[in-house]
C-alpha positions in Angstrom: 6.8 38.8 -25.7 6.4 38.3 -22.4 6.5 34.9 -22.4 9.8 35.0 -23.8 10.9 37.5 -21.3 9.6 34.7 -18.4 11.7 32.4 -20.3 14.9 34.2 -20.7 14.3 34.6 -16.6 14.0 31.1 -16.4 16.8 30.3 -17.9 19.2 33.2 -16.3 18.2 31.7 -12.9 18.7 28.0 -14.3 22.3 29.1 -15.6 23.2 30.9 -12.1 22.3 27.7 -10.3 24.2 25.4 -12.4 27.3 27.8 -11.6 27.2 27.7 -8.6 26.2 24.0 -7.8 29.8 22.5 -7.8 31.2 24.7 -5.8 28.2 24.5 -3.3 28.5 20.6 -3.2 31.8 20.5 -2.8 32.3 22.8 0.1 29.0 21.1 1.7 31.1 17.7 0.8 34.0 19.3 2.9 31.9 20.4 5.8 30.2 17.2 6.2 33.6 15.6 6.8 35.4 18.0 8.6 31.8 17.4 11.4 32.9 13.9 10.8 36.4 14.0 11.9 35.7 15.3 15.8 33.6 12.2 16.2 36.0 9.9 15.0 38.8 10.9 16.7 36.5 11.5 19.6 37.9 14.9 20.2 34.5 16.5 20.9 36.5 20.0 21.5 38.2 20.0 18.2 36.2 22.6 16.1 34.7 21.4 12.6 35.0 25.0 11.5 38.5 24.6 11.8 38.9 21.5 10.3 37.1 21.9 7.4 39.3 24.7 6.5 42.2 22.4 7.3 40.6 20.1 4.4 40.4 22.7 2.0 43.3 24.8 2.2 45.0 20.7 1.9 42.7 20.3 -1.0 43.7 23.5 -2.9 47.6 22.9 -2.1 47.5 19.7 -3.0 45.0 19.0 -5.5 45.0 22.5 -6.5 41.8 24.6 -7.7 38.8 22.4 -8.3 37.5 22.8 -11.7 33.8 24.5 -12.1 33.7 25.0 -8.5 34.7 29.0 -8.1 32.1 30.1 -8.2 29.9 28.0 -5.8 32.8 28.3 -3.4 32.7 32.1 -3.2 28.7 31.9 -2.9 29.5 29.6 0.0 31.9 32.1 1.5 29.6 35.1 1.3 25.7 34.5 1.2 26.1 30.9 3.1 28.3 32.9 5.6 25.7 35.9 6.2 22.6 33.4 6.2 24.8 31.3 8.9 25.6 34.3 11.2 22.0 35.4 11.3 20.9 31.9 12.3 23.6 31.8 15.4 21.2 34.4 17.1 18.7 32.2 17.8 21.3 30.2 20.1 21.7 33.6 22.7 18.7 35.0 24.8 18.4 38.3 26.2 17.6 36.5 29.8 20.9 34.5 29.4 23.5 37.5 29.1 21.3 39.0 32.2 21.8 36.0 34.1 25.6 36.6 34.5 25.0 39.3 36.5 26.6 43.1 35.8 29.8 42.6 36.8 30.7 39.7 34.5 28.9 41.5 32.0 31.1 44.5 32.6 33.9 42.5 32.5 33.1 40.7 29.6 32.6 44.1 27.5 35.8 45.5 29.0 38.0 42.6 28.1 36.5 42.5 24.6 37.2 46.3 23.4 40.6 46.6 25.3 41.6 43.2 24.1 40.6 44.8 20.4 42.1 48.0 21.0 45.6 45.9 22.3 46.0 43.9 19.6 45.4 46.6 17.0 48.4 48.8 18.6 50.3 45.9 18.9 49.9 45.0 14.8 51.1 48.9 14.0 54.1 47.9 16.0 54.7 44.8 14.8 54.4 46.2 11.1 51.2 44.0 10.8 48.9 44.8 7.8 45.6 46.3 9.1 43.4 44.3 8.0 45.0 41.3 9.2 45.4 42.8 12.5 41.8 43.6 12.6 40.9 39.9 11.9 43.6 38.6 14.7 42.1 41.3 17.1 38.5 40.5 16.1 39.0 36.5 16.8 41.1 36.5 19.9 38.9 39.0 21.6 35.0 37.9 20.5 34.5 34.2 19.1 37.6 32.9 17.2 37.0 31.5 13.5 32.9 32.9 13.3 33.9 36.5 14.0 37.2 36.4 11.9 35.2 35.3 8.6 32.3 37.4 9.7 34.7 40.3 10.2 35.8 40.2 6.9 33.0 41.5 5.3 33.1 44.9 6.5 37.3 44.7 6.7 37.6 43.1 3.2 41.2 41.7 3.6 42.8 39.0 1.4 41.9 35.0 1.9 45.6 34.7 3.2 44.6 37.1 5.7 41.8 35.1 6.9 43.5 31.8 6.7 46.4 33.0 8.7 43.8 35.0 11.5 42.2 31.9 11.7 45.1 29.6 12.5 46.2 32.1 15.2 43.0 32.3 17.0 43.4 28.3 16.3 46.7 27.8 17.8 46.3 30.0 21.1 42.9 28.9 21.9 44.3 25.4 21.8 46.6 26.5 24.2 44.2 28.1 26.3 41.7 24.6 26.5 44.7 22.8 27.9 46.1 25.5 30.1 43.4 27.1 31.7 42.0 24.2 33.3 45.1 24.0 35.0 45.6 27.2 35.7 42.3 27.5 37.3 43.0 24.3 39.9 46.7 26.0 41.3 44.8 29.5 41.5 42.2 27.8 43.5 39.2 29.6 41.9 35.7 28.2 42.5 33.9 27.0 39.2 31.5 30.1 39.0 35.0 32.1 38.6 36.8 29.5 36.3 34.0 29.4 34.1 33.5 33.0 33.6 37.2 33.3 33.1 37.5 30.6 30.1 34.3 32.1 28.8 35.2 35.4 29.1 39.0 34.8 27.3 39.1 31.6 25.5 38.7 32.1 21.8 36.4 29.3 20.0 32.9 28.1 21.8 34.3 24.8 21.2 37.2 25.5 22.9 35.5 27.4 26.1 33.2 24.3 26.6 36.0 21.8 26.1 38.3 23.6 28.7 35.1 25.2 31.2 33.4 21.4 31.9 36.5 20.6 33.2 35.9 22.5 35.6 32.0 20.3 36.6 28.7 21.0 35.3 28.3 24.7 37.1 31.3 26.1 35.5 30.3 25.1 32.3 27.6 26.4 32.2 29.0 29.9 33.4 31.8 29.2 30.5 29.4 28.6 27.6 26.9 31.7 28.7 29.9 33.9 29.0 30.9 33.2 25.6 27.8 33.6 24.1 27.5 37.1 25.6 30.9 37.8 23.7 29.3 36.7 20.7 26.6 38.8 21.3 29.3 41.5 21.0 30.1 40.3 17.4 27.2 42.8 16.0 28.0 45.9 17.2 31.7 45.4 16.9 31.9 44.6 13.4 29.1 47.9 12.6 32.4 49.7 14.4 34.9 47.9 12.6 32.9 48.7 9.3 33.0 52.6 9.8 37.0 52.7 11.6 37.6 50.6 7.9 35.4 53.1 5.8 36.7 56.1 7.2 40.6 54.7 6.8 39.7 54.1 3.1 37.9 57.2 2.1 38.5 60.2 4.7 36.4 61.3 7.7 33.2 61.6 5.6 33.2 58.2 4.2 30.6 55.9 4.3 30.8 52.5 6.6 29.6 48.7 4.4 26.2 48.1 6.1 26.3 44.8 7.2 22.8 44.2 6.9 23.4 40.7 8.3 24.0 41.7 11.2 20.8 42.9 12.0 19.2 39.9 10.9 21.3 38.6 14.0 20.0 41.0 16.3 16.1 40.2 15.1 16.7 36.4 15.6 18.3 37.0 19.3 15.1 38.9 20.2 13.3 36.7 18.5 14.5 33.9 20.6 14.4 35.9 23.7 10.6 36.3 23.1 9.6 33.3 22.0 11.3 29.8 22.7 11.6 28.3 20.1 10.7 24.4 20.4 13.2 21.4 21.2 12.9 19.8 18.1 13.1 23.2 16.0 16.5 23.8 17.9 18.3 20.1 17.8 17.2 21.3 13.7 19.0 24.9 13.8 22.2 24.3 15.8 23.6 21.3 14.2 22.3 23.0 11.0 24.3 26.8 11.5 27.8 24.9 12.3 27.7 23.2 9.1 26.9 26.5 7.2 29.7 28.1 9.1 31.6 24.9 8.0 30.8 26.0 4.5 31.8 29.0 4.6 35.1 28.5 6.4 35.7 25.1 3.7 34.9 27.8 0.9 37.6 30.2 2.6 40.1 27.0 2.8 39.6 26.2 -1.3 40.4 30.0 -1.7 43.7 30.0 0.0 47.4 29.6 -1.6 49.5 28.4 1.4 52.4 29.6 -0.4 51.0 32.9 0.1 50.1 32.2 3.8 54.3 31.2 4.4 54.6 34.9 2.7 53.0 36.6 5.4 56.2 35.4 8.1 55.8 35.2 11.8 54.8 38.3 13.0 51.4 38.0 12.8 51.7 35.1 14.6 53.8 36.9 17.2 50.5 39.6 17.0 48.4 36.6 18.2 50.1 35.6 20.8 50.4 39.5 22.3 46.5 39.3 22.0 46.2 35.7 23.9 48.2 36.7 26.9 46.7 39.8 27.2 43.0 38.7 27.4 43.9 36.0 29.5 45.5 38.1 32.2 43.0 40.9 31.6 40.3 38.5 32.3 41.9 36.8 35.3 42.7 40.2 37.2 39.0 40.8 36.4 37.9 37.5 38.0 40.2 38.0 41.2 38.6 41.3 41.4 35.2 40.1 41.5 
């Protein structure tokens, strides 16, 4: 009896993986070319995240829905995702947020939450659906694409939703890598000050580099450790934006999603802050987490109907660029005061 209890095990697990399998290939398929396309076009600032959703919301328009592959596509959107996000702690230290000193710090964690709060008035305004304006609000102000998808899990809002957050925080960081460097030289600001202000407001970590070593090798540096403090941010915020959702469903007593996740993130950033982990296990583990977030944001690009996306209009797009111009001139008075 048992040993046909082992089998039936066997097989349940055999038939689970052979479910999801296609769908797992195929969004690893699309991830592997959307890291790929940066390198060919030699556009080292152009995120893969982003373009491997490009490539599959074109593949699910186009082609339409792949067969066999749902399911592995919504394992790649969920457990991929979660496994990803807890591997981009090992990327922050404690020692590296301290570094920027308390002000920038302050001003970091001040943008960040007023930048949230903005954007979430704005949406009730605008006549923005919550979650979407949660998603917007959640990219522009902590780390573009990453903490849109990661937000979702606690926020639960549609794949059109996501799509179109995604685009926005897309569009407007864009913006912000060709503007700011620009910006920066006519204001005069010395690169310790340019760098924390494109790390500081500047949406994707691709983006922040792209536009802060423009500015030489020291404001760079400042750029990319500013934005990793934000992203730091990304634990606690979404544990906030999990109860604010909870509660709106369910009354003052109900109970917030635990994003257990998330405190796999926190471990691995005090992990990493204890003990350094070697050069060869890190040229492994970053390369390796931006093709799981690829994945995931591939997966998310196979799950969306465009047509769907058009539905939504252009007020959320309006709500994102409310939320760009508002970091970005929250940050810079912040800057000029320090």
């Amino acid at each position: 009896m048992s040993i046909q209890t082992h089998a039936g095990h066997t097989g349940d697990a055999f038939a689970s993986v052979s479910r999801i399998l296609p769908g797992v290939a195929l969004t690893g398929a699309v991830a592997a070319a959307a890291i790929l396309v940066p390198r060919l076009l030699q556009m080292p600032a152009l995120s893969p995240l982003v373009v491997a959703m490009v490539i599959g919301i074109t593949l699910r328009n186009v082609v339409g829905p792949i067969a066999n592959s749902a399911d592995g596509v919504a394992f790649s959107m969920r457990r991929i995702l979660r496994f990803a996000i807890v591997l981009l702690g090992l990327q922050l230290t404690v020692r590296q947020i301290g570094d920027l000193g308390l002000g920038a710090l302050a001003l970091i964690v001040v943008s960040l939450v007023s930048t949230f709060l903005a954007i979430k008035l704005a949406g009730r305004l605008l006549g923005v659906e919550r979650g979407l304006a949660e998603l917007i609000a959640a990219g522009t102000s902590i780390c573009g694409a990453s903490a849109v998808i990661a937000t979702n899990t606690v926020t639960r809002a549609r794949d059109e939703d996501v799509a179109y957050a995604i685009a926005c925080v897309t569009v407007f960081g864009t913006l912000s890598m060709l503007l700011l460097p620009l910006a920066g030289s006519a204001l005069g600001l010395d690169a310790a000050h340019y760098g924390l202000w494109v790390g500081a407001s500047v949406h994707e970590v691709a983006q922040v580099v792209g536009a802060a070593f423009q500015g030489g090798e020291e404001a760079g540096q400042f750029g990319t450790v500013a934005k990793l403090s934000r992203v730091l941010l990304l634990a606690p915020m979404i544990l906030l934006i999990g109860t604010m959702a909870a509660r709106g469903r369910g009354g003052a007593g109900a109970r917030a999603p635990m994003p257990w996740f998330v405190f796999g993130f926190i471990a691995m950033v005090v992990a990493n802050s204890l003990f350094a982990l070697p050069a060869g296990a890190r040229e492994v583990i970053v390369p390796a987490t931006s093709f799981l977030l690829a994945m995931a944001l591939a997966a998310m690009g196979l799950s969306t109907d465009i047509g769907k996306l058009r539905a939504k209009g252009l007020r959320p797009l309006a709500l994102g660029a409310v939320g760009w111009v508002f970091i970005t001139l929250v940050t810079l008075g912040g800057v000029l005061v320090l």
